[in-house]
TISEKOL-514485 format. One record per residue (C-alpha): x, y, z. Coordinates in nm, 4 decimals. Example, Ala and Ser with C-alpha at 12.3 -4.5 7.8 and 13.67 -1.06 7.14 Angstrom:
2
+----------+----------+----------+
:       c1 :       c2 :       c3 :
+----------+----------+----------+
:   1.2300 :  -0.4500 :   0.7800 :
:   1.3670 :  -0.1060 :   0.7140 :
+----------+----------+----------+
***
This chain:
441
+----------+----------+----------+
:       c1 :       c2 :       c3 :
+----------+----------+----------+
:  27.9438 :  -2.3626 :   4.3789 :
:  28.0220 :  -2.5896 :   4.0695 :
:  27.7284 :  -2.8410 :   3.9420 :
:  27.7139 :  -3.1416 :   3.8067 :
:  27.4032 :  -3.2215 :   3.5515 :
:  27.3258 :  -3.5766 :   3.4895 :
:  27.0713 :  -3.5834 :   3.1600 :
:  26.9365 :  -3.9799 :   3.1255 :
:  26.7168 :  -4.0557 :   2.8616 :
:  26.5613 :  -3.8602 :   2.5435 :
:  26.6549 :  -3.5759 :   2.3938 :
:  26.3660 :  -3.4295 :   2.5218 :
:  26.4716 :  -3.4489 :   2.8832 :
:  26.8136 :  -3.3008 :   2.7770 :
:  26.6162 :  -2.9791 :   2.6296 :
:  26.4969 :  -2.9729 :   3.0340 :
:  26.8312 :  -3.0077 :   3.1568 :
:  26.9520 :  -2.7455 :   2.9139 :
:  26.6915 :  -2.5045 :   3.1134 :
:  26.7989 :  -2.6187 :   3.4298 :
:  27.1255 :  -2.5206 :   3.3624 :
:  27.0747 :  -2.1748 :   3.2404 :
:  26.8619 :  -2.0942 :   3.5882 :
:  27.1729 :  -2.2322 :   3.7968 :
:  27.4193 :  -2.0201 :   3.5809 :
:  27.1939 :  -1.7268 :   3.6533 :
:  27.2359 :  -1.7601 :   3.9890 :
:  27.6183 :  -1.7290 :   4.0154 :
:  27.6979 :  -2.1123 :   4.0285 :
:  27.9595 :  -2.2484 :   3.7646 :
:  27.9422 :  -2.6300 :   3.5695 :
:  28.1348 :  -2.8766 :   3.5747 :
:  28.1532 :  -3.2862 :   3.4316 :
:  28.3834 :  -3.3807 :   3.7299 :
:  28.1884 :  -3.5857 :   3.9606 :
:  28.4725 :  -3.5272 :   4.2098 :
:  28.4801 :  -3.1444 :   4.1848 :
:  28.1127 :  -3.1062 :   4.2219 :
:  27.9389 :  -2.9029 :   4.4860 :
:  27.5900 :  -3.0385 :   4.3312 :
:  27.5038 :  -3.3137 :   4.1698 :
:  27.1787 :  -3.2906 :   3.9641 :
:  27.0580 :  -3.6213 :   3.7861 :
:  26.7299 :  -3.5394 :   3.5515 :
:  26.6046 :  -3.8903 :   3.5101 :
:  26.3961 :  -4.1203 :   3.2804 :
:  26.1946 :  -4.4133 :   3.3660 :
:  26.0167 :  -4.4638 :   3.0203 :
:  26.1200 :  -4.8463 :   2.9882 :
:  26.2332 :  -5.1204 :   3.2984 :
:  26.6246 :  -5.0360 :   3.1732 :
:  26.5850 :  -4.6702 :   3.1546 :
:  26.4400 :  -4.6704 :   3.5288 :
:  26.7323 :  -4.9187 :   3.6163 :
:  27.0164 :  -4.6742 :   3.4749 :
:  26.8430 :  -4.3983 :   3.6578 :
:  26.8454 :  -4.5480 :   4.0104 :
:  27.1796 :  -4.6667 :   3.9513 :
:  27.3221 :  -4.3417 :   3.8832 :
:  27.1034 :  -4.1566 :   4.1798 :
:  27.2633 :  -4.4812 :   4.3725 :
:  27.6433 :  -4.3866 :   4.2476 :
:  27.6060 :  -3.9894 :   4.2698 :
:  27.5124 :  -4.0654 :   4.6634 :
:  27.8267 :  -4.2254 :   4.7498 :
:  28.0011 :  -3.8668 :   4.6361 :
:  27.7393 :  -3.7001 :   4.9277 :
:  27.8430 :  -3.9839 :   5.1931 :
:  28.2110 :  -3.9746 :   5.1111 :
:  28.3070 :  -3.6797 :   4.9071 :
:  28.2643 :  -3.2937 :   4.8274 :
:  27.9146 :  -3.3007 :   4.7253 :
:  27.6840 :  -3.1088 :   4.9537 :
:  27.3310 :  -3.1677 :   4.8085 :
:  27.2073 :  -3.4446 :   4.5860 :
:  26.9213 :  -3.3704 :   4.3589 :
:  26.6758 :  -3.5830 :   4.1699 :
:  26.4128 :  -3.4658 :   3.8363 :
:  26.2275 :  -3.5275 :   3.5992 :
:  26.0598 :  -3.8749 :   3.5173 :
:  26.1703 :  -4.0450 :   3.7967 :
:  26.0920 :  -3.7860 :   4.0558 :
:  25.7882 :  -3.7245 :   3.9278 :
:  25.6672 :  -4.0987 :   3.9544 :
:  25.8223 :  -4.2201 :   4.2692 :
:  25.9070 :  -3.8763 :   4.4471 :
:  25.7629 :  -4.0606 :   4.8016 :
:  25.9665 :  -4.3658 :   4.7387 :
:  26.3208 :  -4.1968 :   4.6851 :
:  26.2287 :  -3.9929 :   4.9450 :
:  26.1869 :  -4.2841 :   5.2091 :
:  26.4640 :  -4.5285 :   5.0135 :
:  26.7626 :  -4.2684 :   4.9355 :
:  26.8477 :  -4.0508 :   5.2267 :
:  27.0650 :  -3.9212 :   5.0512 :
:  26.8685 :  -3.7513 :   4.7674 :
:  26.8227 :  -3.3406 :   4.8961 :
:  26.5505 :  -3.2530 :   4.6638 :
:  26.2684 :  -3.3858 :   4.3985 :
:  26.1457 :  -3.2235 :   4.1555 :
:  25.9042 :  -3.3255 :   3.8627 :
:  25.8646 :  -3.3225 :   3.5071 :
:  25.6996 :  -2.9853 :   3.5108 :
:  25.9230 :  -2.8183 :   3.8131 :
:  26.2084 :  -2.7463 :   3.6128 :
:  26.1886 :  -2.3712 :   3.6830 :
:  26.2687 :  -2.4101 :   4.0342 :
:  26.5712 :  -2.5674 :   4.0040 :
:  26.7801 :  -2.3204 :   4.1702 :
:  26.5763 :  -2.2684 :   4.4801 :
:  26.6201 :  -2.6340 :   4.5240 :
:  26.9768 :  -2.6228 :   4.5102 :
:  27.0158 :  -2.3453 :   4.7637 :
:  26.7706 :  -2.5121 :   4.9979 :
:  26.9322 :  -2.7983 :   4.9743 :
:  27.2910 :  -2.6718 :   5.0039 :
:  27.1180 :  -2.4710 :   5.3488 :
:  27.0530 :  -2.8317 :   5.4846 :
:  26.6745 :  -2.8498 :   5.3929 :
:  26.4778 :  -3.0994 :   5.1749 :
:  26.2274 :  -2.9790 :   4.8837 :
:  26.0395 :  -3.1940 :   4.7232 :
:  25.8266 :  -2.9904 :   4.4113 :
:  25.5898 :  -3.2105 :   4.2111 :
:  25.3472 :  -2.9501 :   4.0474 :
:  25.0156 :  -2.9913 :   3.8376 :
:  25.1206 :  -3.2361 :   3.5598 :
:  24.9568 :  -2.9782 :   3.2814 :
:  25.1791 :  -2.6958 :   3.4258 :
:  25.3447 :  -2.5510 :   3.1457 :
:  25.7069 :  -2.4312 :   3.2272 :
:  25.7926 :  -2.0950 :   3.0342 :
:  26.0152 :  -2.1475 :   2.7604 :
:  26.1526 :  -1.7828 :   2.7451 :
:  26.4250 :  -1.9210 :   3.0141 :
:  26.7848 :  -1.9113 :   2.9772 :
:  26.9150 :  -2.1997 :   2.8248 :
:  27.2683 :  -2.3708 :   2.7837 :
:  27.2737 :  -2.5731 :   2.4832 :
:  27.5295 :  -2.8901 :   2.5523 :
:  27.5375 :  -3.0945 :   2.2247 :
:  27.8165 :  -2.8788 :   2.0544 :
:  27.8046 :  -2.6090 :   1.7970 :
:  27.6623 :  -2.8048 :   1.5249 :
:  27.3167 :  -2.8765 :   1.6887 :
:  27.0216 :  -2.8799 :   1.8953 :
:  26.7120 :  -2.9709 :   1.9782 :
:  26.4116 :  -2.7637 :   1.9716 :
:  26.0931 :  -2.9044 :   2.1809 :
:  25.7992 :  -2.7909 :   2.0210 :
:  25.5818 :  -2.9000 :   2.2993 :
:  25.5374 :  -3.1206 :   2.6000 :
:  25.3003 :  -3.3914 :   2.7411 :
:  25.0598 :  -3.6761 :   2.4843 :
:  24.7033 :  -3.7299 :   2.4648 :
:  24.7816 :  -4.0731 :   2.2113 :
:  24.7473 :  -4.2716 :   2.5126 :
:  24.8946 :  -4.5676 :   2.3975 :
:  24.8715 :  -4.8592 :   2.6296 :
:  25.2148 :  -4.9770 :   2.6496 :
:  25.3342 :  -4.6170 :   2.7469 :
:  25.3591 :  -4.3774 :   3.0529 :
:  25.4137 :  -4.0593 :   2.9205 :
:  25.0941 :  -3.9496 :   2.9390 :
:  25.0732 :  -3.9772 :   3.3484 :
:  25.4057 :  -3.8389 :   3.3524 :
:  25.4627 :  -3.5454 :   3.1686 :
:  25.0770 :  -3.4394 :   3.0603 :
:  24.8195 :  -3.3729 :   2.8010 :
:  24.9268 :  -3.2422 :   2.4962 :
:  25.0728 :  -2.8798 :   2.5402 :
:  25.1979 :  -2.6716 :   2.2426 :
:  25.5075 :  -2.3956 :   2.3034 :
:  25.3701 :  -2.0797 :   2.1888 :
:  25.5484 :  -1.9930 :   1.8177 :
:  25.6948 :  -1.7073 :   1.9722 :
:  25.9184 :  -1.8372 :   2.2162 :
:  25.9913 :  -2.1261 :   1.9830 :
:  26.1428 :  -1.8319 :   1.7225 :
:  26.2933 :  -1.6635 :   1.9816 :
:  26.4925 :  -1.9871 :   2.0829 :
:  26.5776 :  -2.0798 :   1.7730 :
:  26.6960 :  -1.7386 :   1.7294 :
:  26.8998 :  -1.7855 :   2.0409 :
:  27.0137 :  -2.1041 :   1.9495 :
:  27.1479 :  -1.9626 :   1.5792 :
:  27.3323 :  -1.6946 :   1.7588 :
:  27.5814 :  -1.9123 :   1.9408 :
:  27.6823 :  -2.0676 :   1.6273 :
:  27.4141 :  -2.3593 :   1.6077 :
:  27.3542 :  -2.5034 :   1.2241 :
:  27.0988 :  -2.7651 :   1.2670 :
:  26.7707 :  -2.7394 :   1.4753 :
:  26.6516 :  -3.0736 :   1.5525 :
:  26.2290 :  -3.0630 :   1.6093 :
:  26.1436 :  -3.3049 :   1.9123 :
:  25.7967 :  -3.3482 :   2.1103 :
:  25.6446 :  -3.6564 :   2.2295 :
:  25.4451 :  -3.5802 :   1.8840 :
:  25.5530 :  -3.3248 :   1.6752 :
:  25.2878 :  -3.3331 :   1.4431 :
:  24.9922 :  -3.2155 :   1.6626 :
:  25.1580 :  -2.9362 :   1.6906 :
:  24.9677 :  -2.5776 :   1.7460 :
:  24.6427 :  -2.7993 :   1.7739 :
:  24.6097 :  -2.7229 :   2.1334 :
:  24.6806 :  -2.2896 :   2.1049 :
:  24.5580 :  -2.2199 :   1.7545 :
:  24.2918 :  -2.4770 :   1.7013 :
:  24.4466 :  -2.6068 :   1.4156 :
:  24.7487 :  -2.8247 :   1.2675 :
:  25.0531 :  -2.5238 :   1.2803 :
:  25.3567 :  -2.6969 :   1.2620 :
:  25.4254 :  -2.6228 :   0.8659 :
:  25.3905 :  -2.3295 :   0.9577 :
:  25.6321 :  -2.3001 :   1.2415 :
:  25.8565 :  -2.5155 :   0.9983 :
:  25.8800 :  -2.1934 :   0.7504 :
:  25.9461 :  -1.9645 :   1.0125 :
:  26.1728 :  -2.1140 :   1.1218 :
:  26.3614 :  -2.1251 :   0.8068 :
:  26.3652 :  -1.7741 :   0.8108 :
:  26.6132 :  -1.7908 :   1.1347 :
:  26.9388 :  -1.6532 :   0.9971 :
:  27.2383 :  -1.9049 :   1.0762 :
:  27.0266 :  -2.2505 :   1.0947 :
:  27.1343 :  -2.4514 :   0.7418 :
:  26.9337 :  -2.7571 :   0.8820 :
:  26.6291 :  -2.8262 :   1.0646 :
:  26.5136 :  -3.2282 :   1.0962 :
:  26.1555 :  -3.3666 :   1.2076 :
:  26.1488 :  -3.5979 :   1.4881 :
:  25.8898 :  -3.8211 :   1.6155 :
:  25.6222 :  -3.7492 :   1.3834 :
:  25.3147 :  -4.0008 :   1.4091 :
:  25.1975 :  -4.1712 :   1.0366 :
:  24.8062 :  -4.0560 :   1.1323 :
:  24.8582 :  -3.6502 :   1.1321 :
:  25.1443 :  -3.6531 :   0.8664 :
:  24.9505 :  -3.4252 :   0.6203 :
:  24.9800 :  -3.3103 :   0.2706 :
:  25.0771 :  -2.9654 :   0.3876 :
:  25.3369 :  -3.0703 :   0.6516 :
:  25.4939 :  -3.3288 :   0.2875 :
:  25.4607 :  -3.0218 :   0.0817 :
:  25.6573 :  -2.8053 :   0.3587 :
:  25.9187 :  -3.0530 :   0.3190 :
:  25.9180 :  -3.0928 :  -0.0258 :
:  25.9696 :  -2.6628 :  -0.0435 :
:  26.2002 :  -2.5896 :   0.2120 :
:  26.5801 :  -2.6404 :   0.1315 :
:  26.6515 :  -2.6436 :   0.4734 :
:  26.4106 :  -2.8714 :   0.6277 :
:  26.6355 :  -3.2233 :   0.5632 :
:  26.4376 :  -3.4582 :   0.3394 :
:  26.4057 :  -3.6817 :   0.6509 :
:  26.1228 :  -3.8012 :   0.9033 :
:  26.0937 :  -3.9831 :   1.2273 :
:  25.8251 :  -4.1486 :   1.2139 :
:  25.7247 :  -4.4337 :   1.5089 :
:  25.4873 :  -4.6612 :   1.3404 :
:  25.5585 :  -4.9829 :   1.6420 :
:  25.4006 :  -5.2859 :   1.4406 :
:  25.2471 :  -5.3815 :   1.1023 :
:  24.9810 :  -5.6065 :   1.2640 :
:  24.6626 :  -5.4788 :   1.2386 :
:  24.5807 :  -5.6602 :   1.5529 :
:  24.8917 :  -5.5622 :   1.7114 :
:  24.8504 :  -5.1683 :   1.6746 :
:  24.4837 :  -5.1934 :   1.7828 :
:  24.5782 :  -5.3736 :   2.1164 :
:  24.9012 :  -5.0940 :   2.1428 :
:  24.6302 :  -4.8575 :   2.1019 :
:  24.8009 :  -4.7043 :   1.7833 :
:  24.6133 :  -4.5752 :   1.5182 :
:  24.6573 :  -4.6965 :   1.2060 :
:  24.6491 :  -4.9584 :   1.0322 :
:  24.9196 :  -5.1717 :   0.8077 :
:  24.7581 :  -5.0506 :   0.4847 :
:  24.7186 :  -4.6934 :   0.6412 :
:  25.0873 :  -4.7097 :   0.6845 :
:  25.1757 :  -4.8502 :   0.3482 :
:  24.9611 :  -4.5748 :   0.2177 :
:  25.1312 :  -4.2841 :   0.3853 :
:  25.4824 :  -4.3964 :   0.3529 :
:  25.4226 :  -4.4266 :  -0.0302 :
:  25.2914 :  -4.0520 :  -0.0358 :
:  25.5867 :  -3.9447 :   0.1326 :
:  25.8050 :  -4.1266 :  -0.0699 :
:  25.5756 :  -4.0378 :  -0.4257 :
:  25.6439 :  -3.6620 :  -0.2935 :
:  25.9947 :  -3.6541 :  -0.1837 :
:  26.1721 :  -3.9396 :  -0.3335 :
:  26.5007 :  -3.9130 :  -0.1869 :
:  26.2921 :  -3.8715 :   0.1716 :
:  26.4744 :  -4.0698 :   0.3969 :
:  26.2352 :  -4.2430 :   0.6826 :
:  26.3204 :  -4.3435 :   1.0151 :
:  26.0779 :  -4.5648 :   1.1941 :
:  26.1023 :  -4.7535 :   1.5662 :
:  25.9396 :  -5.0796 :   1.6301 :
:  25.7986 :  -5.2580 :   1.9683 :
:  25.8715 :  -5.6814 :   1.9713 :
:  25.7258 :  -5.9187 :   2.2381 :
:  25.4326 :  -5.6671 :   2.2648 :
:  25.1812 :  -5.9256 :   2.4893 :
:  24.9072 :  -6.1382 :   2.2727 :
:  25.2135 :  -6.0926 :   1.9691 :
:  25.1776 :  -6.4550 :   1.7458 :
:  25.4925 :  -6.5838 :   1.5581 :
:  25.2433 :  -6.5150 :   1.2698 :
:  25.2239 :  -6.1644 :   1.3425 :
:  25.6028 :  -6.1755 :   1.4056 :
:  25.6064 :  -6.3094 :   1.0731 :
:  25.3528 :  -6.0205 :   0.9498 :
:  25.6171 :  -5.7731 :   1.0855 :
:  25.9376 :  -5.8839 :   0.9344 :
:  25.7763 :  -5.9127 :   0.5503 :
:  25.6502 :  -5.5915 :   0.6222 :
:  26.0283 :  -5.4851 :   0.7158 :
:  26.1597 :  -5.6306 :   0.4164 :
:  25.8284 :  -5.5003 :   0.1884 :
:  25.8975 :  -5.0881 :   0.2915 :
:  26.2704 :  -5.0770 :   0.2988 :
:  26.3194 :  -4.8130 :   0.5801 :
:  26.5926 :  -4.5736 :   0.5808 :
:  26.6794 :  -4.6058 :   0.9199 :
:  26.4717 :  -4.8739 :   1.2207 :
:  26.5395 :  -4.8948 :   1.5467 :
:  26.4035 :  -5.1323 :   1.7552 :
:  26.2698 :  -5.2195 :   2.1081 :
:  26.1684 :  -5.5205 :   2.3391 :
:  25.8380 :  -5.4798 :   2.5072 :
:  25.8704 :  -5.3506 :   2.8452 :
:  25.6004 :  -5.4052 :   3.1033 :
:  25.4879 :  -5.0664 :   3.3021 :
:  25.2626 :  -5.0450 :   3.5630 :
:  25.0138 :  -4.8455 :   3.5638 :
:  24.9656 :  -4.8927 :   3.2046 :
:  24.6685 :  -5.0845 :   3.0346 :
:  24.9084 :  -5.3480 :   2.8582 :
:  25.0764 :  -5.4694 :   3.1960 :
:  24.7458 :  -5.6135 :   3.2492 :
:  24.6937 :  -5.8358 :   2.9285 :
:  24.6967 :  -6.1480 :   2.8796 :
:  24.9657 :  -6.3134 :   2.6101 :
:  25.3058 :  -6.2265 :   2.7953 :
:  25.5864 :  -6.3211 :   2.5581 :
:  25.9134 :  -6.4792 :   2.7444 :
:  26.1909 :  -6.2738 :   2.7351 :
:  26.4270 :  -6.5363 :   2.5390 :
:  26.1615 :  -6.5245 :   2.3016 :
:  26.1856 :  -6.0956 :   2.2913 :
:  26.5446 :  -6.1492 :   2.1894 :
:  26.4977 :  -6.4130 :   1.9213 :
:  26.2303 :  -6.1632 :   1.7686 :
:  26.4626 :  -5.8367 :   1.8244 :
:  26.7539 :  -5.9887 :   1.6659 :
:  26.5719 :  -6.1321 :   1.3471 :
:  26.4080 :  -5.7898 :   1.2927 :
:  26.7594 :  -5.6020 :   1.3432 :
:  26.9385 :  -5.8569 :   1.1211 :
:  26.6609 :  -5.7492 :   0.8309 :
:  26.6669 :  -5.4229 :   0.8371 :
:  27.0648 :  -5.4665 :   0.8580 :
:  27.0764 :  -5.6442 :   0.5077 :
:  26.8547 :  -5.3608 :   0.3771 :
:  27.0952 :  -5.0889 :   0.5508 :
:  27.3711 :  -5.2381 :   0.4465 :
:  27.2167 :  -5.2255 :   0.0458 :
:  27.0713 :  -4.8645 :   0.0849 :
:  27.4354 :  -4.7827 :   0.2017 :
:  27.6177 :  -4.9458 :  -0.0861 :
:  27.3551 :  -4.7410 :  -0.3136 :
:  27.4657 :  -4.4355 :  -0.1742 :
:  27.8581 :  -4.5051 :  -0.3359 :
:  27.9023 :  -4.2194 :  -0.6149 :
:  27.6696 :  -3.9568 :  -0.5250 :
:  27.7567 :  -3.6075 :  -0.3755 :
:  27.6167 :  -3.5526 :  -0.0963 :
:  27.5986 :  -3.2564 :   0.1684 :
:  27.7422 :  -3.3462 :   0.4919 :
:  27.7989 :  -3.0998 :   0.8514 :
:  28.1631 :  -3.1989 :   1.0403 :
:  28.0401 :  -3.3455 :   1.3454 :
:  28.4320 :  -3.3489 :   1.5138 :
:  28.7482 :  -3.5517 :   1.4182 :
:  28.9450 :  -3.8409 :   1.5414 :
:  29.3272 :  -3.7804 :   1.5082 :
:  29.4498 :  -4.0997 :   1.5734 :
:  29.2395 :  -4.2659 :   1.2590 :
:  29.3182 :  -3.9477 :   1.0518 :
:  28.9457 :  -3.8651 :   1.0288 :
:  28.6916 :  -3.6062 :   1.0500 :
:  28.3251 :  -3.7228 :   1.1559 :
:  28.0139 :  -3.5894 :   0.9793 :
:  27.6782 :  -3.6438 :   0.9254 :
:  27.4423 :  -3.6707 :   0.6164 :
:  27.1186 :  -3.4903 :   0.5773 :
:  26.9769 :  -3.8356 :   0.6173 :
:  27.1060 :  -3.8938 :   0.9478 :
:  27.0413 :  -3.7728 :   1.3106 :
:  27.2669 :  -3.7589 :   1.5531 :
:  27.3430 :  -4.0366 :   1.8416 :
:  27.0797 :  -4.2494 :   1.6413 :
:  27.1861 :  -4.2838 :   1.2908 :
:  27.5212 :  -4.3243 :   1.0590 :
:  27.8073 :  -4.1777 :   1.0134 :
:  28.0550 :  -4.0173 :   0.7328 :
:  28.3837 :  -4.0639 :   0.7187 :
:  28.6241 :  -3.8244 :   0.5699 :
:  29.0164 :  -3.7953 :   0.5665 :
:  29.1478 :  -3.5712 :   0.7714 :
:  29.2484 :  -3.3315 :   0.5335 :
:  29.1647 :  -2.9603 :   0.4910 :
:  29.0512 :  -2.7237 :   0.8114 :
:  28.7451 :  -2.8166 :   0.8654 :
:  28.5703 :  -2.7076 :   1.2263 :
:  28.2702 :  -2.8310 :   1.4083 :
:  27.9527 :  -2.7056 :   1.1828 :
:  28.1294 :  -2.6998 :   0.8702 :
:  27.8376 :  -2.7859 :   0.5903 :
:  28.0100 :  -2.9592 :   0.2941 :
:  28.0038 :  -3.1223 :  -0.0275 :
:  28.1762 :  -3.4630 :  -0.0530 :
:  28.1270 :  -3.7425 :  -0.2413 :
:  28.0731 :  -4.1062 :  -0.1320 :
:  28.3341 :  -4.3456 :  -0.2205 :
:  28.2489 :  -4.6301 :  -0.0021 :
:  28.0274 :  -4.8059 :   0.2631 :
:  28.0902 :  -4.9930 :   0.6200 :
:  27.8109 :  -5.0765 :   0.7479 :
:  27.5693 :  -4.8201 :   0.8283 :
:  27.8432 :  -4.5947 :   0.7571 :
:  27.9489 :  -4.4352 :   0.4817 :
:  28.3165 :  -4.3294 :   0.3690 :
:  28.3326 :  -4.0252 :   0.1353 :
:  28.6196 :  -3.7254 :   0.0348 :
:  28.5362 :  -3.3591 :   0.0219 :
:  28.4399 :  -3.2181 :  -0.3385 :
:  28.7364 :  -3.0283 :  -0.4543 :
+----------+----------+----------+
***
C-alpha cells in the first residue's frame, strides 16, 4: 500500500509524523506525496490557533473527496485535532476511518490496517501517556536537519493556550533515547539538530529532579557527524547561568535562542499568565547578550491579547524598538475555548489586531533590515540549504537562522556544493531579511 502523510502545524507535530512513518514503513507499506497515488491518506493535525484548526479541517475536508472519488481506501485523522474533537469528526466526516490522539502515535499502523479491513478505530489514550521514543523514525526535512523533541506536554498553563489539555503535563524523553536518536539522526547524514519541546528549558526536571538540559546539550555535542545543534522555544524564567555558559562553551551549539517572551506589559503577561515581568526580561536578555555577544535572539509576540490598552500597545512597540531582537515573529490573539482568556473581558476588534500586528512587524522590520546591513563584511559560517538553477543560486543558512522561520543566504552558484555543505563565505550585501554573500576562497 503507498501512504500519504499530511504534517500541519509545528515542528513538533512533524517529529510525530516522522514516527508515524517509520511504524508504517515497518510494516511493509511504501510513501508517497501523490495525493492521487495514495492507498492512505494520513493528516496529523494542529488546532493550536482558529487558522491552524481551519487549515486542518480543510485539508481532512479535501483528502475525503480522494476516499469518495478516488484510490484512497482509508482516511485517517491525528494528533491535535483528533485528540480534541475525536466525537465530532467522527459524527461530521464519514469519511474519516480512524482517530487517533496526541499520545496514540504508536498505533498508527494498526489503524491503517483496520481501517483498510473496513473498520473504524478511534484511539484517544491517557493524555500523560508517554509514547516510546526508541521507534523507528523517517526524518523528512532533508539531509541538512532535524528536529529533536526533548519532551512533550506543558505545565506553564498559560491562559491564552491549549496545549496543556491537549498534549499533557510536562514529560521529559529519557537522555538515552534522546542520544540514541541523535545518533540515528547523524548517521543518515544529518548536520544540524534542532532542540524543540513545548519548553525546552524544563528539561530533565520531571526524570532527574533537576534542570538537565546543559547537560543533554554536551552530550549531545559529543554525537559524531552533528556540526550544529540550535535551542528552540526556551522560556526567559528558567534560562539559567549554566544553560548561557553551555552556550557560551560549546562550538557547536549556534549562538542562538528562541525565546517566546509574548508582551512587555507587566499587566499584559500577568493576565497571559506568563511569568515575568518587563524588567525580568530586560534583565535576562542583557545577561545573554553580556555573555554571548554575538547571541542572536529570536522572540514571538501575542497582539490584541483581551484587556490590551493602546498604552500598553504603545508599552510593547518602545520595548521592540528598546531590545533590538534578532529575529520576532508575531501573532494576533486567537480566542480558544476552553481556555481561561476566552472568558475575559476587553475583546479587541479584529481590524484593530491588524493595525497592532502590522505596526509591530513594520518595527522590528526597520531594525531587521539595520541588523542585516550590519552583517555586510563579516565572514560568516553558513550550511547549503539547496539551490535554485534558474536564479544561479545556492540557498544557505547562517548560524543565526532557523529554518522555515528565519533568513536566508544567498550565494552564486558556483563551486559543487551539496545539501549539508558547512561553509565559510563572506557577506557582501543585504535584501531584506536576507543576506547575499560569496564563498571564502
Amino acid at each position: 500500500m503507498k501512504i500519504l502523510m499530511i504534517s500541519l502545524g509545528c515542528d513538533k507535530n512533524l517529529v510525530d509524523s516522522e514516527f508515524m512513518l517509520g511504524s508504517i514503513l515497518g510494516s511493509g507499506c511504501e510513501i508517497t506525496d501523490d495525493e492521487t497515488m495514495a492507498d492512505v491518506i494520513i493528516v496529523n493535525t494542529c488546532c493550536f490557533i482558529h487558522d491552524a484548526m481551519e487549515e486542518s479541517i480543510e485539508t481532512i475536508l479535501e483528502m475525503a473527496e480522494y476516499k469518495k472519488n478516488g484510490r484512497c481506501r482509508a482516511l485517517i485523522v491525528c494528533g491535535c485535532l483528533a485528540q480534541r474533537y475525536h466525537k465530532e469528526i467522527r459524527e461530521e466526516i464519514p469519511e474519516v476511518d480512524a482517530v487517533i490522539g496526541t499520545t496514540a502515535y504508536e498505533d498508527i499502523a494498526k489503524a491503517v490496517e483496520e481501517a483498510v479491513g473496513g473498520g473504524y478505530s478511534e484511539i484517544i489514550k491517557d493524555i500523560d501517556y508517554m509514547p516510546s521514543q526508541n521507534a523507528r523514525r523517517v526524518f523528512s526535512t532533508g539531509l541538512e536537519y532535524s528536529y529533536l523533541k526533548i519532551a512533550e506536554g506543558c505545565d506553564k498553563h498559560c491562559t491564552y493556550c491549549i496545549i496543556p489539555k491537549l498534549r499533557g503535563a510536562y514529560r521529559s524523553v529519557p537522555m538515552p533515547e534522546l542520544l540514541k536518536q541523535a545518533e540515528y539522526l547523524a548517521s543518515c547524514g544529518v548536520k544540524e539538530l534542532i532542540i524543540v519541546a513545548q519548553e525546552t528549558t524544563l528539561y530533565g526536571t520531571d526524570i532527574y529532579g533537576k534542570d538537565s538540559l546543559p547537560k543533554l546539550l554536551d552530550k549531545l555535542c559529543e554525537v559524531d557527524g552533528i556540526e550544529w545543534i540550535r535551542l528552540l522555544y526556551a522560556y526567559p524564567e528558567d534560562i539559567t547561568e549554566e544553560l548561557i555558559q553551555t552556550i557560551k562553551k560549546q562550538d557547536k551549539i549556534c549562538n542562538y535562542i528562541d525565546m517566546p517572551i509574548q508582551h512587555a506589559s507587566d499587566n499584559i503577561l500577568r493576565r497571559m499568565g506568563r511569568k515575568t515581568t518587563k524588567a525580568e526580561l530586560a534583565a535576562k536578555i542583557n545577561m545573554l547578550r553580556s555573555k554571548i555577544p554575538d547571541i542572536a535572539i529570536r522572540t514571538s509576540l501575542i497582539t490584541g491579547f483581551p484587556g490590551e490598552t493602546e498604552a500598553e500597545h504603545r508599552e510593547l512597540i518602545e520595548f521592540v524598538k528598546e531590545i533590538k531582537f534578532e529575529r520576532l515573529g508575531v501573532f494576533m490573539y486567537s480566542e480558544e475555548e476552553n481556555t481561561p482568556a476566552a472568558s475575559f473581558d476587553g475583546k479587541i476588534p479584529d481590524d484593530v489586531k491588524i493595525l497592532r500586528y502590522n505596526e509591530i512587524m513594520e518595527t522590528q522590520q526597520k531594525v531587521a533590515f539595520e541588523k542585516a546591513e550590519n552583517r555586510v563584511g563579516e565572514v560568516m559560517e553558513i550550511i547549503i540549504e539547496g539551490e535554485i538553477p534558474d536564479e544561479s543560486v545556492y540557498v544557505a543558512r547562517t548560524r543565526m537562522d532557523a529554518p522555515k522561520i528565519d533568513g536566508c543566504v544567498f550565494l552564486p552558484l558556483t563551486g559543487e556544493y551539496m545539501t549539508g555543505d558547512t561553509v565559510a563565505a563572506r557577506i557582501t550585501g543585504a535584501s531584506e531579511y536576507d543576506l547575499l554573500a560569496v564563498p571564502c576562497i
